[in-house]
C-alpha positions in Angstrom: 18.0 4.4 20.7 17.7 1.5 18.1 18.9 -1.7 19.5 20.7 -4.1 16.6 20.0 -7.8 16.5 22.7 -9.4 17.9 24.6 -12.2 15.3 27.3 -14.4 15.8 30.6 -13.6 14.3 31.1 -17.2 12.0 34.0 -17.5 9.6 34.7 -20.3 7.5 31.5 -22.5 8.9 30.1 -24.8 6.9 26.3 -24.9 6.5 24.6 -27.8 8.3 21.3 -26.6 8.0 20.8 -26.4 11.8 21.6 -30.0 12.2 24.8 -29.7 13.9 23.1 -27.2 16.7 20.3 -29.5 17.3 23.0 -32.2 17.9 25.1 -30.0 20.4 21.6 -29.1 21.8 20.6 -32.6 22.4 24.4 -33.6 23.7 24.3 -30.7 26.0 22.0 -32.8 28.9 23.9 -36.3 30.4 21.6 -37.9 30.1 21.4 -38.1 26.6 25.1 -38.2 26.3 25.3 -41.1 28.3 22.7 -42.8 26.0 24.8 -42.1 23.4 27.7 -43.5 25.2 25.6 -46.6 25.1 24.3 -46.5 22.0 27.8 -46.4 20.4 28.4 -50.2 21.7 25.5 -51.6 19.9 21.6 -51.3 19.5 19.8 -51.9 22.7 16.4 -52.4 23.8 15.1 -48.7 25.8 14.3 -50.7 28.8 17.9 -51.6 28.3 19.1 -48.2 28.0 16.7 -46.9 30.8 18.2 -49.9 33.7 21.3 -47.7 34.9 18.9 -44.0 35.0 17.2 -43.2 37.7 13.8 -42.0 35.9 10.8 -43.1 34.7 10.7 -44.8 31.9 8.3 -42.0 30.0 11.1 -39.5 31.0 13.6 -41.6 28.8 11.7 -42.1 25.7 11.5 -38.2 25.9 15.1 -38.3 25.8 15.0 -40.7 23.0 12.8 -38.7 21.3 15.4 -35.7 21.6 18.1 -37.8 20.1 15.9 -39.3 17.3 14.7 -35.3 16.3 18.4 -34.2 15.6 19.1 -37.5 14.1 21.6 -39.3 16.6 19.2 -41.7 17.1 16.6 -44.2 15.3 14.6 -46.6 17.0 12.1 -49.5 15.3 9.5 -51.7 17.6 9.1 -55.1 16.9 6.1 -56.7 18.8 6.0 -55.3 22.1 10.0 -54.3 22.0 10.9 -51.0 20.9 15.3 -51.0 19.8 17.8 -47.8 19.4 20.7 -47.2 17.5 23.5 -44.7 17.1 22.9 -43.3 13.3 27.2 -43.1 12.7 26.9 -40.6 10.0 25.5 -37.9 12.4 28.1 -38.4 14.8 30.3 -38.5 12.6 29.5 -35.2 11.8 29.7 -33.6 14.8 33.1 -35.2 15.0 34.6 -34.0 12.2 32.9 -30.3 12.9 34.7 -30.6 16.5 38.1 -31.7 15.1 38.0 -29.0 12.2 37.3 -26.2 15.7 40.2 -28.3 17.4 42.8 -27.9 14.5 41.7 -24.3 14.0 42.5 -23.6 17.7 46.2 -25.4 17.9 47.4 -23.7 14.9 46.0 -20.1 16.5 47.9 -21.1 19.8 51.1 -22.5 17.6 51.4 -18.7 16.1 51.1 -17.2 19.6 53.3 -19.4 21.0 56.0 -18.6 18.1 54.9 -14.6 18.4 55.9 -14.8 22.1 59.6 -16.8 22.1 60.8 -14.3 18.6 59.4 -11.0 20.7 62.5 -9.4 22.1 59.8 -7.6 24.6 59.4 -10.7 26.1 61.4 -11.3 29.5 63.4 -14.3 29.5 62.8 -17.4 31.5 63.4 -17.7 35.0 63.9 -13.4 35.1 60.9 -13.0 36.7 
């Protein structure tokens, strides 16, 4: 028995080269998210950004480095202080992928809603 490599059904997806997964991948742990929440409000120094985690701060410039592989994140030291910030554009991109999946979804949810109230198959309300 041969067993067939397994691939995702994808219609209509845009190519990100990868990009968006490594984002979603990097967004999955709360960590990171909760950088990002950060982030979002400004640039920050990491000591900054590691005060409110409870881990060492090694453990949060691997986080960092997470974030700066897929591109949410770039950081530059000056002297002895090393600063993040949120790179817009990615995020933006994840955003606009998630809305695009959220617009999908309403519309496929609209037509079953409208398939349901025209079937005559349907019972009525409150006949149950």
């Amino acid at each position: 028995m041969t067993i067939g490599v397994r691939r995702p059904i994808v219609k209509d997806m845009p190519n990100y080269g990868g990009s968006l997964d490594r984002v979603f991948q990097a967004l999955a742990d709360g960590t990171r998210r909760a950088m990002v929440e950060r982030l979002i409000r400004g640039p920050v120094s990491v000591s900054e950004l590691a005060r409110p985690l409870e881990m060492s701060l090694p453990a949060v410039m691997q986080h960092i480095q997470v974030l700066e592989a897929c591109g949410l994140v770039r950081s530059e030291k000056i002297g002895r202080v090393r600063t993040c910030r949120i790179e817009p554009d990615v995020l933006r991109t994840a955003e606009d992928w998630l809305a695009g999946q959220r617009t999908s979804w309403e519309r496929r949810l609209d037509r079953l809603g409208d398939y349901l109230l025209d079937d005559p198959g349907t019972p009525e309300e409150g006949s149950l």
